[in-house]
Each structure stands twice: as structure tokens, then as C-alpha cells.
Biopython code that builds the backbone (N, CA, C, O; Angstrom):
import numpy as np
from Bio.PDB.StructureBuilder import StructureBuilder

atoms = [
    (1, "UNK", "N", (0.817, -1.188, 0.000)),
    (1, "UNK", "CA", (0.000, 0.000, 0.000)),
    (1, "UNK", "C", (0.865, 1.259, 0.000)),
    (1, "UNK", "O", (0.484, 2.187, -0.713)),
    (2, "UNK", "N", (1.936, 1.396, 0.682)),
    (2, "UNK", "CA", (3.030, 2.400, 0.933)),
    (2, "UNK", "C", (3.687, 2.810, -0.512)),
    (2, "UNK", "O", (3.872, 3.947, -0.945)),
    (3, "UNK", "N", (3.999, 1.504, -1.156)),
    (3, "UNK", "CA", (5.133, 1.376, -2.358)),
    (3, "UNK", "C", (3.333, 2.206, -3.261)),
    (3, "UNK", "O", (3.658, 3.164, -3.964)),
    (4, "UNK", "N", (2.488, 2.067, -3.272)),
    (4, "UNK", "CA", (1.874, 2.122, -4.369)),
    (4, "UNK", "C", (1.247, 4.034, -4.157)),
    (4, "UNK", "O", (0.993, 4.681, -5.173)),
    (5, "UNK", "N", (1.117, 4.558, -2.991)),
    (5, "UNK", "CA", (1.126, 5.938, -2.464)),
    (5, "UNK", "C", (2.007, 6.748, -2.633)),
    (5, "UNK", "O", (1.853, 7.949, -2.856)),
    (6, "UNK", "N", (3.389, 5.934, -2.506)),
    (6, "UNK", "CA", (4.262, 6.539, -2.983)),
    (6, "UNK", "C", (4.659, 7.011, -4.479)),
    (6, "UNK", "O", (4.911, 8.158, -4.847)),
    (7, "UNK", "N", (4.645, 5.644, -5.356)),
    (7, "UNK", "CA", (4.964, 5.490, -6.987)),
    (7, "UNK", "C", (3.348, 6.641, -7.653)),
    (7, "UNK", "O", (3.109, 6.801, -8.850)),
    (8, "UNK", "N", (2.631, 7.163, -6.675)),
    (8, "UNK", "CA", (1.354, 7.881, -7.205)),
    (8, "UNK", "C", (2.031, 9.175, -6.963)),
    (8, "UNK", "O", (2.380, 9.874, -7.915)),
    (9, "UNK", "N", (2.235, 9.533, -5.719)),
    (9, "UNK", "CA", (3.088, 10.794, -5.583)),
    (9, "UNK", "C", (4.123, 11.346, -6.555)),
    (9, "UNK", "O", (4.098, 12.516, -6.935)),
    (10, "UNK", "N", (5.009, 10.481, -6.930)),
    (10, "UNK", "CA", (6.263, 10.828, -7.413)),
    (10, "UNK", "C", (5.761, 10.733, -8.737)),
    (10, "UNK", "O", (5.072, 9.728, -8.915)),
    (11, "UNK", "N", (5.913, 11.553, -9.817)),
    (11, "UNK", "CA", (5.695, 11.934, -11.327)),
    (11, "UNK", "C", (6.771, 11.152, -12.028)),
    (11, "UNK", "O", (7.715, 11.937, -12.119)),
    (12, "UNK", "N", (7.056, 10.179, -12.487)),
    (12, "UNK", "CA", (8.172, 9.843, -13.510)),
    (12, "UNK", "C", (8.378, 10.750, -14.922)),
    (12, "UNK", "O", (9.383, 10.728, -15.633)),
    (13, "UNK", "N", (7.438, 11.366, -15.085)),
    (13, "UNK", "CA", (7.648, 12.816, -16.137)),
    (13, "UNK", "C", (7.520, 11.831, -17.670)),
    (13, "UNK", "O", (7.131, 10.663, -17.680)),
    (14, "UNK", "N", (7.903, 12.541, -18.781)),
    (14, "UNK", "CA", (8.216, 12.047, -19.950)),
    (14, "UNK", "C", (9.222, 11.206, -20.271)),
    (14, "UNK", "O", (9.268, 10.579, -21.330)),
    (15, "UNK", "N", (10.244, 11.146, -19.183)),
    (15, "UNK", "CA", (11.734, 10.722, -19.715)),
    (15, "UNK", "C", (11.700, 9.007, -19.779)),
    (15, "UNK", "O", (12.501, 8.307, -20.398)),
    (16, "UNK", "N", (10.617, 8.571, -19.014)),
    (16, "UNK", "CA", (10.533, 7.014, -18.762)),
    (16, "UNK", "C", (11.669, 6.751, -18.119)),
    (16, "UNK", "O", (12.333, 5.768, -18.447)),
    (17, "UNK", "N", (12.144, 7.742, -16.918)),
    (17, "UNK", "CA", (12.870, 6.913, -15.856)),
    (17, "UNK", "C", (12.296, 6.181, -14.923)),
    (17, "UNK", "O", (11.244, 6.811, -14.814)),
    (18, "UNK", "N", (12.201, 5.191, -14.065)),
    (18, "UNK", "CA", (11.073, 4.942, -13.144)),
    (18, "UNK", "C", (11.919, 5.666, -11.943)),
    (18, "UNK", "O", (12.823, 5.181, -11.262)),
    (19, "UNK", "N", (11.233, 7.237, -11.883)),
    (19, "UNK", "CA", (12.080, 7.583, -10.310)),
    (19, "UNK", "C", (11.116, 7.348, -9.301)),
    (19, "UNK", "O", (11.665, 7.542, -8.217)),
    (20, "UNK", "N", (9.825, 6.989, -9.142)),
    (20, "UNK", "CA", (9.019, 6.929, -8.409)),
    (20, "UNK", "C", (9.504, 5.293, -7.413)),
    (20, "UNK", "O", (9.555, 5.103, -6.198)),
    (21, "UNK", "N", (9.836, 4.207, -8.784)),
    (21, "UNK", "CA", (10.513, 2.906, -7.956)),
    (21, "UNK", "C", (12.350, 3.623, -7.338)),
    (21, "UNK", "O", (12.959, 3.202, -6.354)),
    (22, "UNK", "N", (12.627, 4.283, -7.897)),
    (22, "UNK", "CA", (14.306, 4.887, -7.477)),
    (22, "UNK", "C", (13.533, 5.295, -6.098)),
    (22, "UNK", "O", (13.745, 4.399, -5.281)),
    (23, "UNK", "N", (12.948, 6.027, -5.702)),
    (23, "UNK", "CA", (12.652, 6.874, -4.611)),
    (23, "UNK", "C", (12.046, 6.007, -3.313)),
    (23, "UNK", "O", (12.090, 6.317, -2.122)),
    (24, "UNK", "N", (11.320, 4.521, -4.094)),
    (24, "UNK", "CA", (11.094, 3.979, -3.211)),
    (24, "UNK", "C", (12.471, 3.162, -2.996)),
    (24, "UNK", "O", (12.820, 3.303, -1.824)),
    (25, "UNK", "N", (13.281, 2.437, -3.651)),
    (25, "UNK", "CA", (14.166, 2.074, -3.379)),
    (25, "UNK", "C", (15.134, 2.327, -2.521)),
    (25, "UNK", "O", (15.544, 1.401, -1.822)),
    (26, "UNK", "N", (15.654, 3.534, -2.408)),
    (26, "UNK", "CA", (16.375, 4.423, -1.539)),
    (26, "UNK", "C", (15.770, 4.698, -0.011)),
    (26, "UNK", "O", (16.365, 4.508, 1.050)),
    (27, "UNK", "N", (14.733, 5.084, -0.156)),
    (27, "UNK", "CA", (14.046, 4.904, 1.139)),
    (27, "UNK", "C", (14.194, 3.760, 1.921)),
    (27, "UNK", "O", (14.608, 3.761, 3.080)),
    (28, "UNK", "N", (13.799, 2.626, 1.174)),
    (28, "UNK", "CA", (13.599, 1.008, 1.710)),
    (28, "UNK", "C", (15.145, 0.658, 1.706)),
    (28, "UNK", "O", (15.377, -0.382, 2.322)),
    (29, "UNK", "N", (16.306, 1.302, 1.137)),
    (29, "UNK", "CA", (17.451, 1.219, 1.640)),
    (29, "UNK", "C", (17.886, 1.790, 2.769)),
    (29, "UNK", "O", (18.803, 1.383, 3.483)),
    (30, "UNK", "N", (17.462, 2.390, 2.867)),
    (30, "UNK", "CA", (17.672, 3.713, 4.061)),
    (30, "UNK", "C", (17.584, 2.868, 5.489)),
    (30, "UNK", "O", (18.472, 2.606, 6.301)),
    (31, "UNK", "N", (16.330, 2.581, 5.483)),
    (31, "UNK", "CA", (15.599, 2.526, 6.579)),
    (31, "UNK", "C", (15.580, 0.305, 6.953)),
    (31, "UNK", "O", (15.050, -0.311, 7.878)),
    (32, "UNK", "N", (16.395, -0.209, 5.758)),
    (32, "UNK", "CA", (17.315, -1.172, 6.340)),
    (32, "UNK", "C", (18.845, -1.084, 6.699)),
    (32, "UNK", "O", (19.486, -1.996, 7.221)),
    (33, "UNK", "N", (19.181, -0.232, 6.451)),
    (33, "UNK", "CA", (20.562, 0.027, 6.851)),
    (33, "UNK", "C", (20.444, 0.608, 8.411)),
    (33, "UNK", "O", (21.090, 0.356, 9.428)),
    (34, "UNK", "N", (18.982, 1.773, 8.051)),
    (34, "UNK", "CA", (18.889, 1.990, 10.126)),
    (34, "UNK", "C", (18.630, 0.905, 10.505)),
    (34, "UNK", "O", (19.465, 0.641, 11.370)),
    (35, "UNK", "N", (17.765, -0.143, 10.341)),
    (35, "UNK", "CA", (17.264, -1.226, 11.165)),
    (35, "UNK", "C", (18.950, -1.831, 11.492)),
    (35, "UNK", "O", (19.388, -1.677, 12.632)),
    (36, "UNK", "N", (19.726, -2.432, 10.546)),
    (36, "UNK", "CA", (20.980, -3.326, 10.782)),
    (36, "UNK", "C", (21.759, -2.537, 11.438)),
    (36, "UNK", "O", (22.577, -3.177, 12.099)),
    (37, "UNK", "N", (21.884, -1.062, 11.568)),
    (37, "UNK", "CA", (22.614, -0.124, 12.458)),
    (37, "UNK", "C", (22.409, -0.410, 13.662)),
    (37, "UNK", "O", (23.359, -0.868, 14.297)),
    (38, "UNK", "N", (20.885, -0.193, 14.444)),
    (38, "UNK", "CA", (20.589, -0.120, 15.403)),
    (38, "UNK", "C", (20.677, -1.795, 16.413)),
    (38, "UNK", "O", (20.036, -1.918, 17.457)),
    (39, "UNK", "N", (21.640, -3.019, 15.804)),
    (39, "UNK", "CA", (21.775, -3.976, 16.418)),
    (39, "UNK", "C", (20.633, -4.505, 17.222)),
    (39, "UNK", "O", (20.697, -4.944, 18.371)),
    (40, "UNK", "N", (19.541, -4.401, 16.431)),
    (40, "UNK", "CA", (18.599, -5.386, 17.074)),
    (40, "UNK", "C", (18.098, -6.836, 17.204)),
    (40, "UNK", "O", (18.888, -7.606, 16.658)),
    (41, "UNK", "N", (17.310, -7.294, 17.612)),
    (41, "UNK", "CA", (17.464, -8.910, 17.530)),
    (41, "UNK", "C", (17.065, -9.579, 15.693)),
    (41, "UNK", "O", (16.170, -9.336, 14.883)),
    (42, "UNK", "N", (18.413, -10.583, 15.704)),
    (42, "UNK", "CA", (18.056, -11.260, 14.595)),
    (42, "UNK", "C", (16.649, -11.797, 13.487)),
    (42, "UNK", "O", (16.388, -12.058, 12.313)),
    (43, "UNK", "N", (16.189, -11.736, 14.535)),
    (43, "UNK", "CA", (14.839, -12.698, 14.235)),
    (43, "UNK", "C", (14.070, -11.399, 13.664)),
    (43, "UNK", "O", (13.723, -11.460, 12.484)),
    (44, "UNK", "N", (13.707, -9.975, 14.550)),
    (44, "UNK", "CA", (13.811, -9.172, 14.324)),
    (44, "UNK", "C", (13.494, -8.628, 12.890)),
    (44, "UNK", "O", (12.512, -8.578, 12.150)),
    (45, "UNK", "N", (15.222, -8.124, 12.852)),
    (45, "UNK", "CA", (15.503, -7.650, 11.773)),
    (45, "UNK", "C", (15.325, -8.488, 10.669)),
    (45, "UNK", "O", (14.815, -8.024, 9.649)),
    (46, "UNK", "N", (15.712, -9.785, 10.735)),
    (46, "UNK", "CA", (15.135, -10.520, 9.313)),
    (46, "UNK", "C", (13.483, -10.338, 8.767)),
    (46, "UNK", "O", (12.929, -10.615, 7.704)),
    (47, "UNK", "N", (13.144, -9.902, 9.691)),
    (47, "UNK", "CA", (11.699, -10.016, 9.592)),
    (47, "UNK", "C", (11.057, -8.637, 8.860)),
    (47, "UNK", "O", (10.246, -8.669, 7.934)),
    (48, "UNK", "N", (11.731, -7.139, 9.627)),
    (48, "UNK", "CA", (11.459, -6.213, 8.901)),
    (48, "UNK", "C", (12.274, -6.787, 7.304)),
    (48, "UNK", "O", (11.849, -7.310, 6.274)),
    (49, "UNK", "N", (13.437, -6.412, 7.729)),
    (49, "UNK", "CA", (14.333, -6.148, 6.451)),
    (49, "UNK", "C", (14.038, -6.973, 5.177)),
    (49, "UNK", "O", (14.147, -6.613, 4.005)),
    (50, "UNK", "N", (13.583, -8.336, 5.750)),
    (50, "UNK", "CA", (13.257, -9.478, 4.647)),
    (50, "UNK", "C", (11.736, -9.236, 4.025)),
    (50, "UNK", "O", (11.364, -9.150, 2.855)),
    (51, "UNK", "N", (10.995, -9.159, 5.300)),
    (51, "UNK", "CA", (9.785, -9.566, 4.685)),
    (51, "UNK", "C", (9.113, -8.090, 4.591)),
    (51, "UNK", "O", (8.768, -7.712, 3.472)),
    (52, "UNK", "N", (8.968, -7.481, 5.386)),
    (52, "UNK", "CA", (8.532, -6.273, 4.813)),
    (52, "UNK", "C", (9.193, -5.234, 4.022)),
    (52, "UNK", "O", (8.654, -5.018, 2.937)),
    (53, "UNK", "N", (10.189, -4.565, 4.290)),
    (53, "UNK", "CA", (10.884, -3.969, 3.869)),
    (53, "UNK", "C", (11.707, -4.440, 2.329)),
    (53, "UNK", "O", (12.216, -3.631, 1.553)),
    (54, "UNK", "N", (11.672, -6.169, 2.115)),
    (54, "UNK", "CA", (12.054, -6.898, 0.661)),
    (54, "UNK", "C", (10.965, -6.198, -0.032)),
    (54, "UNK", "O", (11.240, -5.738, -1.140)),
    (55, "UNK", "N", (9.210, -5.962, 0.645)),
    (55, "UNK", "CA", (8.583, -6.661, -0.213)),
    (55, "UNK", "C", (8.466, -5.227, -1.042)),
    (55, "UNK", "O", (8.049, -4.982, -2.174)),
    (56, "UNK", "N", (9.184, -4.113, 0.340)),
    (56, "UNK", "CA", (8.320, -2.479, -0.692)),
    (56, "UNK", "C", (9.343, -2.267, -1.596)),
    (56, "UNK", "O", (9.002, -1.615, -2.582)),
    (57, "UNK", "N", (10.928, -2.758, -1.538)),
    (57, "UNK", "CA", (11.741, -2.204, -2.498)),
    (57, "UNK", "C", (11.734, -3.206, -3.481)),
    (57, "UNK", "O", (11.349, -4.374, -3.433)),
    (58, "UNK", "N", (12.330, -2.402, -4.562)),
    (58, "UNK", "CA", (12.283, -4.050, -6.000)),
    (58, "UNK", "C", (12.671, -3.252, -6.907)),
    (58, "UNK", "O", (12.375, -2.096, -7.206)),
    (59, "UNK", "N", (13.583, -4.243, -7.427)),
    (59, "UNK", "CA", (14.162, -3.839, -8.884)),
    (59, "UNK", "C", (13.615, -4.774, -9.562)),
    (59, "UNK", "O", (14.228, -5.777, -9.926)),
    (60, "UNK", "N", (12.501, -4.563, -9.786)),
    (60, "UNK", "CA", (11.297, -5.674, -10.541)),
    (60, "UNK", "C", (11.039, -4.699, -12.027)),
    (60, "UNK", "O", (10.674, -5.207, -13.087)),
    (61, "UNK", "N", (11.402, -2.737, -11.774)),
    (61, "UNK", "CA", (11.755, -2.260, -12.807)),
    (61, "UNK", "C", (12.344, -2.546, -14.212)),
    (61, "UNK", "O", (11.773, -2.687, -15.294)),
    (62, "UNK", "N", (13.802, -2.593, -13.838)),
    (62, "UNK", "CA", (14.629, -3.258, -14.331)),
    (62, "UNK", "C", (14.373, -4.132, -15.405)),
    (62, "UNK", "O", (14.745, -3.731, -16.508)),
    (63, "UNK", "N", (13.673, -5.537, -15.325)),
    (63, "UNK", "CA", (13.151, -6.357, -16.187)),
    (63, "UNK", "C", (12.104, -5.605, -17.368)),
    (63, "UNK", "O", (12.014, -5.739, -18.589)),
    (64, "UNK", "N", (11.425, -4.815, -16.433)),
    (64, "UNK", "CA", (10.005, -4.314, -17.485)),
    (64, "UNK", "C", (11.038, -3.474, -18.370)),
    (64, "UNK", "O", (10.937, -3.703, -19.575)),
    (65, "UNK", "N", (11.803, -2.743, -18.079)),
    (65, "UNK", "CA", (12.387, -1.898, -19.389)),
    (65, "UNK", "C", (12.912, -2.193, -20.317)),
    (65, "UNK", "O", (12.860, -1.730, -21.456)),
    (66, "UNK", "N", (13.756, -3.421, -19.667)),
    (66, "UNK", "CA", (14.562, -4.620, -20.417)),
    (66, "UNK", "C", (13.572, -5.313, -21.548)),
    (66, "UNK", "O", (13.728, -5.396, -22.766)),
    (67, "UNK", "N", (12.517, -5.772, -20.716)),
    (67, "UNK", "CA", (12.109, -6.178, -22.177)),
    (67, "UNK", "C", (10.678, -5.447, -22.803)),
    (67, "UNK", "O", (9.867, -6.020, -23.531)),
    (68, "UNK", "N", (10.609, -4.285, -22.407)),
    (68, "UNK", "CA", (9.738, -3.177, -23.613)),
    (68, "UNK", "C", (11.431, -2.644, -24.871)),
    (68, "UNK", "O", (11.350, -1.945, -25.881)),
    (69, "UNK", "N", (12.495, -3.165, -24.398)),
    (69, "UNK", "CA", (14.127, -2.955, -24.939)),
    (69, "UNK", "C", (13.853, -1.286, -25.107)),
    (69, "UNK", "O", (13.514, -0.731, -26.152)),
    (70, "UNK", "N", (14.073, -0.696, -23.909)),
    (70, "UNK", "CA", (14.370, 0.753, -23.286)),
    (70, "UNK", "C", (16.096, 0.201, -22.345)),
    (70, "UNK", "O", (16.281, 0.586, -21.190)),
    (71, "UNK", "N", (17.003, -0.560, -22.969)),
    (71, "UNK", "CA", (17.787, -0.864, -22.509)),
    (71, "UNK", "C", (19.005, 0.271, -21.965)),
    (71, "UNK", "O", (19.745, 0.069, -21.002)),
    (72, "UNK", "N", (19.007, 1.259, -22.664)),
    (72, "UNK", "CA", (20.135, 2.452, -22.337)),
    (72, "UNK", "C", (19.235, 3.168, -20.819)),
    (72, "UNK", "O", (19.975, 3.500, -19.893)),
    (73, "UNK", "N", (18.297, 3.294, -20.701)),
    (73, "UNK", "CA", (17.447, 3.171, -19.450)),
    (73, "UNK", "C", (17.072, 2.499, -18.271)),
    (73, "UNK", "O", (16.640, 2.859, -17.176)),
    (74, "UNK", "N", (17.417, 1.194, -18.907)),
    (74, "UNK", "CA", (17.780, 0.131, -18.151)),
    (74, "UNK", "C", (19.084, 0.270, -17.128)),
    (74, "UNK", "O", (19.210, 0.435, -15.915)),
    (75, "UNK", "N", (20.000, 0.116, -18.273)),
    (75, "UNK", "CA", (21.390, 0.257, -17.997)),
    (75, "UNK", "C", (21.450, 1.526, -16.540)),
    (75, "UNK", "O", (21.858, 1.317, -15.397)),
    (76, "UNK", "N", (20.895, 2.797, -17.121)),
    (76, "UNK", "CA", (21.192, 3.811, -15.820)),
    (76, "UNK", "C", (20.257, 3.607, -14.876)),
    (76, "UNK", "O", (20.577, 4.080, -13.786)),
    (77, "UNK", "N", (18.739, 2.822, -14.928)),
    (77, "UNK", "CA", (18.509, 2.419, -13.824)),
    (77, "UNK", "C", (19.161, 1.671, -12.626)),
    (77, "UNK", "O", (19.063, 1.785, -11.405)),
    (78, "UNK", "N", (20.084, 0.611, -13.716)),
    (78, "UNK", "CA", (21.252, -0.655, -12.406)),
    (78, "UNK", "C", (22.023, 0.547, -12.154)),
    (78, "UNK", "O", (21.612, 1.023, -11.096)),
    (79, "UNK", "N", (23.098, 1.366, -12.719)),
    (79, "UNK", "CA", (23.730, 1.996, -11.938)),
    (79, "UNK", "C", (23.408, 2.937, -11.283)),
    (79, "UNK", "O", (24.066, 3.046, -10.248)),
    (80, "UNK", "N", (22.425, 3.916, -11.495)),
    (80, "UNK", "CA", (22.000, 5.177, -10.431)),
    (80, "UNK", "C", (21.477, 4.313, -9.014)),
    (80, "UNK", "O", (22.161, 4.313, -7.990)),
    (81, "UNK", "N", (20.280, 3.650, -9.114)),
    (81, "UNK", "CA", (19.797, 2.772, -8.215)),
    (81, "UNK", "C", (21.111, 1.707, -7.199)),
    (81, "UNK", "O", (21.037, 1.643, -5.972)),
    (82, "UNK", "N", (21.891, 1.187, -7.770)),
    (82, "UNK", "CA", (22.613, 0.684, -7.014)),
    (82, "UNK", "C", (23.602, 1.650, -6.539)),
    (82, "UNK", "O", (23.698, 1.439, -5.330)),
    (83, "UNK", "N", (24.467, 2.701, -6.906)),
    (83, "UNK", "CA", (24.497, 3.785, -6.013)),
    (83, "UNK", "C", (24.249, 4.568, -5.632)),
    (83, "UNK", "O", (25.045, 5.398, -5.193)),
    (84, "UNK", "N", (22.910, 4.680, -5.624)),
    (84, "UNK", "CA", (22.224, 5.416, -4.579)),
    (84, "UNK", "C", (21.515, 4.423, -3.477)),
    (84, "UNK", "O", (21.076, 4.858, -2.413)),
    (85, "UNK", "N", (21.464, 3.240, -3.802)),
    (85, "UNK", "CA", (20.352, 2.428, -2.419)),
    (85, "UNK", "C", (22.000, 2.135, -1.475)),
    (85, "UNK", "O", (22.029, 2.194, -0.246)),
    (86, "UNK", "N", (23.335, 1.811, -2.377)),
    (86, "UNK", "CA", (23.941, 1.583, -1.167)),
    (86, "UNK", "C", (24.541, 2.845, 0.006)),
    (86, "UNK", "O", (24.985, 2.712, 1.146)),
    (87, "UNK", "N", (24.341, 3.985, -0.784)),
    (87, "UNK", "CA", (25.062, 5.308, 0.057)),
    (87, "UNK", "C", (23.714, 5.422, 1.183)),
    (87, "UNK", "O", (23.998, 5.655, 2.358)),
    (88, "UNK", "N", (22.032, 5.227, 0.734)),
    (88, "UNK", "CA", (21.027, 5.259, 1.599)),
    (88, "UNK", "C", (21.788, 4.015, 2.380)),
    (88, "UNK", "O", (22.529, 4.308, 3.319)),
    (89, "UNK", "N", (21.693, 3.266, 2.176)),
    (89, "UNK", "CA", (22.163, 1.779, 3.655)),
    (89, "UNK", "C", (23.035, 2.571, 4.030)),
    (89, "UNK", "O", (22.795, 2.996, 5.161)),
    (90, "UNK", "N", (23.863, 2.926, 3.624)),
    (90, "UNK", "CA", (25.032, 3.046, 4.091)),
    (90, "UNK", "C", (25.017, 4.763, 5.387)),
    (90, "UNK", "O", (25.749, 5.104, 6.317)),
    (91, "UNK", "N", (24.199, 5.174, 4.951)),
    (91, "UNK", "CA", (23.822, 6.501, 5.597)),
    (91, "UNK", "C", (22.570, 5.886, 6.877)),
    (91, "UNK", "O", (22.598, 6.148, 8.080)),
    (92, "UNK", "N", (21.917, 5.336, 6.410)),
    (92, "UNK", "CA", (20.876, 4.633, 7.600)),
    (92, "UNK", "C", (21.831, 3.916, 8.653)),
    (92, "UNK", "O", (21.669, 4.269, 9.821)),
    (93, "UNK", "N", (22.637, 3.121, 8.440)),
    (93, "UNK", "CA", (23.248, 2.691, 9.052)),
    (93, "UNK", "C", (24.407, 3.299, 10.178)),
    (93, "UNK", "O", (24.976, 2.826, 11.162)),
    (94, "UNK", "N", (24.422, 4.567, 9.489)),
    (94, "UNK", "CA", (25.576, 5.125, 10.932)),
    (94, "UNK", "C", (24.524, 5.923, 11.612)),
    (94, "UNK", "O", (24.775, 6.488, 12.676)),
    (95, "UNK", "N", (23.121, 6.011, 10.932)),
    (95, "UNK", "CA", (22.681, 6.967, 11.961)),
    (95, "UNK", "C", (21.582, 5.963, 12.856)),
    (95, "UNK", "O", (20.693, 6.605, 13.416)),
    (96, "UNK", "N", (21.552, 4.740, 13.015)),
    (96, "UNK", "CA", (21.054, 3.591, 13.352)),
    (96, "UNK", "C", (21.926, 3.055, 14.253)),
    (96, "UNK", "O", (21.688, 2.711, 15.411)),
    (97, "UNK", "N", (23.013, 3.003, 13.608)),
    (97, "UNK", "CA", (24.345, 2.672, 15.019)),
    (97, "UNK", "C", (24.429, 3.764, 15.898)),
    (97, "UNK", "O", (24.935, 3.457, 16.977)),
    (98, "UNK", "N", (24.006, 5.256, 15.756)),
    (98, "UNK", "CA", (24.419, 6.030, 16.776)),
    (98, "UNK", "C", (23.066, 6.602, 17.437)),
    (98, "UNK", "O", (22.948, 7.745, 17.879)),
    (99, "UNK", "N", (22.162, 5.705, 17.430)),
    (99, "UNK", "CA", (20.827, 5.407, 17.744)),
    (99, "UNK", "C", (20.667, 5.162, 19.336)),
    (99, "UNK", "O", (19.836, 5.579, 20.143)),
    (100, "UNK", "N", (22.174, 4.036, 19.506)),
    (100, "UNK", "CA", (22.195, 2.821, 20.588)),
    (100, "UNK", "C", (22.584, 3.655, 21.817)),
    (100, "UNK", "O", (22.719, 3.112, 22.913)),
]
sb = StructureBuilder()
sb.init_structure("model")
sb.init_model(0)
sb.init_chain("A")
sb.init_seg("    ")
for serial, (resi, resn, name, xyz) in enumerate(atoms, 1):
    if name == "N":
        sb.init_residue(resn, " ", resi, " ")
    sb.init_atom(name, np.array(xyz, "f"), 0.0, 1.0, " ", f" {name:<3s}", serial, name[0])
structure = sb.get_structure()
């Protein structure tokens, strides 16, 4: 319900980037990198990070562009998206460790 409020909010414009899935992505990076920051119980965290938090982010994008063959779109979706979801973990995470 979140992923789908969100991808309504965010305008992907004319360009056929999907920034509305980028925006959720980053977020749902974010906010597993705070969860694994903040050293909470295993069971836990597998539980946000896996099951809820798997289910709102997705590079399920990716494929659809791939094969409508919007591939040069494709292509900067894997790289913008993968550095930007790891600098979000990676930013959730120190401010999740200094949480404790």
C-alpha cells in the first residue's frame, strides 16, 4: 500500500525513468541500513528487512524496461539505483548505530 502511495506521488515525467521505484528504493534502503545499524534482535531484523521492507523495495523495474528494450534506461537504472540504495544503507546505518 506504501510502495503504491508513494509510486502515485512521485511523477516519472516524460523521460521514462522509473524515479518513483528509485525513490522507493532508496528509502527502503535507508531505513534497512537503520534497522541493521541499530543492532537489534536477529529474528527481528530478518523479519522487517526481509519480509517487509524486501517486499516495498524491487528492482522488478529493471526487467520491465529490459524487455519493452528501453535498454540504455535500463542500464542507468542498475547503476543510479545501485548507487544510490547503497550510500542510503550506508547513511541509515551510521545513523542507526548512533541510535544505541
Amino acid at each position: 500500500m506504501l510502495r503504491y502511495i508513494i509510486s502515485i506521488a512521485v511523477i516519472d515525467g516524460d523521460s521514462g525513468f522509473p524515479s518513483a521505484t528509485m525513490n522507493v528504493n532508496i528509502v527502503g534502503s535507508f531505513v534497512i541500513g537503520m534497522i541493521v545499524g541499530m543492532s537489534i534482535s536477529t529474528s527481528f531484523m530478518l523479519f522487517i528487512c526481509t519480509g517487509c521492507l524486501g517486499a516495498f523495495t524491487t528492482f522488478s523495474t529493471l526487467l520491465q524496461l529490459y524487455k519493452e528494450n528501453r535498454r540504455l534506461i535500463s542500464l542507468y537504472n542498475i547503476f543510479i539505483q545501485f548507487a544510490c540504495n547503497i550510500l542510503s544503507a550506508f547513511h541509515g546505518y551510521i545513523i542507526g548505530h548512533s541510535m544505541l
